[in-house]
N, C-alpha and C positions, 0 to 999 in steps of 0.2 A: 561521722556515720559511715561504715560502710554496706554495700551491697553485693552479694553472689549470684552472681546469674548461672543457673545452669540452663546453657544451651547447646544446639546444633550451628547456628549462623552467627558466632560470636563477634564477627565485623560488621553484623547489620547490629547490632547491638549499642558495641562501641562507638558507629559513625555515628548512631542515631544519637548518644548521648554525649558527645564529641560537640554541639554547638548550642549555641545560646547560654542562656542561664545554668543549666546542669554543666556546660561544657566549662565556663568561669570558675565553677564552684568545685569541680574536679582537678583546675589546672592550680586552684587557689588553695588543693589540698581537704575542703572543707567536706567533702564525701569523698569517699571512693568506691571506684566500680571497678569490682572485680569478675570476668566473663571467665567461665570453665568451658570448656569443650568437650562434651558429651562423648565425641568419638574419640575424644585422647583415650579413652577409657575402651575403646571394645576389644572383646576378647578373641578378633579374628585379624587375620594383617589386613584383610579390605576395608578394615575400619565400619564395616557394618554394626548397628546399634539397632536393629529391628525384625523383625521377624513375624511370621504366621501365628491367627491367633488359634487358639486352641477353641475348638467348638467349630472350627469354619467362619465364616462373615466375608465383607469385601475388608480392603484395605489390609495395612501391616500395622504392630503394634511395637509399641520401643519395649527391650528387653529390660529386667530389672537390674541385671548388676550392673552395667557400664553406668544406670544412673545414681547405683547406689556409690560404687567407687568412686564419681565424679564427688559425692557430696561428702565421702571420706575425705576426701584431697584436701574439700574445702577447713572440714572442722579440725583436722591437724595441721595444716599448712598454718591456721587462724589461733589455733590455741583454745578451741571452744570446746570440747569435748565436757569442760565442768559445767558450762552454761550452754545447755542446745539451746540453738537461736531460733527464731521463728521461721518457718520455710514455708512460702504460701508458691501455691499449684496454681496456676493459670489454666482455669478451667470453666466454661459453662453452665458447668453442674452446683458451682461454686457461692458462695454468698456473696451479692453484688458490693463490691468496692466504692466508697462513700467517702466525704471529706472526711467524718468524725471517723473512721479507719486510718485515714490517713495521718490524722493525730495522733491519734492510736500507735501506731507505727514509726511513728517520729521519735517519738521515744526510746525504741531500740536503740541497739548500739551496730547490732550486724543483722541484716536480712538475710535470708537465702530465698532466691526465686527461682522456680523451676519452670521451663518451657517445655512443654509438649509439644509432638509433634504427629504426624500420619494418623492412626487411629485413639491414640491415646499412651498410654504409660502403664507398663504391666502392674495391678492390683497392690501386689503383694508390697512393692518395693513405694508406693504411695502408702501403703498405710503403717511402715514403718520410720519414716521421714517430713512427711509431710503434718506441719502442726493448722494450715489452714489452706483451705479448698477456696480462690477468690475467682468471681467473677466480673468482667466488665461491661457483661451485658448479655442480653438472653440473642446471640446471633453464634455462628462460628466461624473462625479460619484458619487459615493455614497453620496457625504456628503461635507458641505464646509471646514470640517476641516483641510486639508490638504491645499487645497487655505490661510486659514487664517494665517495657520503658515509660508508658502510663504511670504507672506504678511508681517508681523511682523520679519522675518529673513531679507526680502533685506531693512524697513525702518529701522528696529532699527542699522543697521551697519554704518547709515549715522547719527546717533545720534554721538555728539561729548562724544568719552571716551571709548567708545563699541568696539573699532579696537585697534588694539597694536600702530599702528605707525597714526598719522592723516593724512598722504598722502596715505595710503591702499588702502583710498575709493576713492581715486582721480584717479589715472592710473588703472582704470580698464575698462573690456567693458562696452560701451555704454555712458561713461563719457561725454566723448564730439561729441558723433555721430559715434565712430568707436568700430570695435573689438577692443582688447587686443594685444600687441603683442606676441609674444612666449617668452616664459621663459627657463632658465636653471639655477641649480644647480651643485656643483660637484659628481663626476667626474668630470675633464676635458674629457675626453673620454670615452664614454661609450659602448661596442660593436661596436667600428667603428665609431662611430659618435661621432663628434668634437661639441664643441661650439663655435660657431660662433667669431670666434679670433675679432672681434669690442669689443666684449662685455670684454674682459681680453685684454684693452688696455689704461684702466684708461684716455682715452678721451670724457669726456661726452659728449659733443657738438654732436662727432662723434655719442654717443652711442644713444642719441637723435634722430640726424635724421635717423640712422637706424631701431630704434624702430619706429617713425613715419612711414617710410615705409615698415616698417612689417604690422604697424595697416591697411595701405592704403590696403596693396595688400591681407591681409588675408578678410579684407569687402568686396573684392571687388570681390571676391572667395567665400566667403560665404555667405555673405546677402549683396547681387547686389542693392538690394531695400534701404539698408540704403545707400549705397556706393554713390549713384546716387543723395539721400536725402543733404548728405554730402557733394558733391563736387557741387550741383546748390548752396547749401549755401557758398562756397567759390565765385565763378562765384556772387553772389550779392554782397557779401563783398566786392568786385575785382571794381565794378561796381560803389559802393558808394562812395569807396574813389577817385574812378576818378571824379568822378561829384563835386567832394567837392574840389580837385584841383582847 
């Protein structure tokens, strides 16, 4: 799988995805990250890429060709001109970014991600490029760099090879609509605290549906809204196979 970042701070980019897990699975070939530089592209020698916005306001606004040329660079350098690839905007304004997107995404073969910067990214050159508006969350900052390597961390782990074990990515939250259950390590006891004697009783079945009902009751404790999501979708499930008797 690979990825295009278009940015301004292409070595906060690269460090950031330069260790751990993303970092193995780069060096092992299994993604690639590719960071463009927004100002290789501007049309002045100071390398300026931004400018006054038109109406007045505070702040500068990034100009649209150095980001359109940036993402020219990318689709002919890549050979994608017959397949436009997905290009999502790190934006605020954007629909919030979600595991089952990140499925979604995994799928691909090449992302393009765009980082914004100062006041935003001129209109025009977004709505010729850009196939989706994501967001990570209703706050804002500095820069989409950080969104983008988000980004690139929770798809690239659903890439087959990227995990140590190919069940990792399966039992965890939000797989199937629920938290996580709780984990333990050794100790067995730790300061007083036991591990829950199911889990060191070499019963799966058992250990199953006690994890299930860990997942049940920690969602249902901590995000009610999925909880509620989750259990109408049982309630339908419940509903269809009666009708289909």
């Amino acid at each position: 799988m690979n990825f295009h970042i278009m940015t301004l701070f292409p070595d906060m980019v690269d460090n950031g995805l330069s260790e751990s897990i993303t970092g193995r699975a780069i060096k092992n070939n299994i993604i690639k990250v590719n960071t463009v530089n927004i100002r290789d592209f501007a049309q002045n020698k100071y390398g300026h890429v931004d400018d006054y916005t038109y109406g007045g306001g505070a702040g500068m606004l990034m100009q649209a060709e150095p980001v359109y040329l940036a993402y020219r660079s990318i689709i002919e350098s890549n050979s994608l001109s017959e397949r436009k690839p997905r290009v999502l905007y790190m934006t605020p304004q954007g629909i919030p970014f979600s595991q089952n997107m990140a499925v979604e995404l995994s799928k691909e073969e090449d992302i393009v991600i765009l980082c914004g910067h100062y006041e935003g990214i001129d209109e025009r050159v977004l709505e010729m490029i850009v196939t989706d508006n994501v967001s990570i969350g209703d706050f804002v900052l500095t820069g989409g760099e950080l969104p983008a390597m988000m980004i690139v961390d929770a798809v690239s782990r659903l890439v087959p090879g990227v995990l140590g074990k190919e069940d990792s990515a399966v039992y965890e939250s939000f797989y199937d609509g629920l938290l996580e259950y709780p984990q333990y390590t050794r100790p067995e006891v730790f300061m007083g605290r036991e591990v829950p004697g199911v889990l060191l009783s070499g019963h799966h079945k058992n250990i199953e549906k006690w994890r299930y009902e860990q997942s049940l009751q920690r969602t249902k404790e901590r995000r009610p809204d999925l909880y509620e999501i989750y259990i109408n979708k049982l309630k339908k499930e419940d509903e269809t196979k009666k009708q289909n008797l």
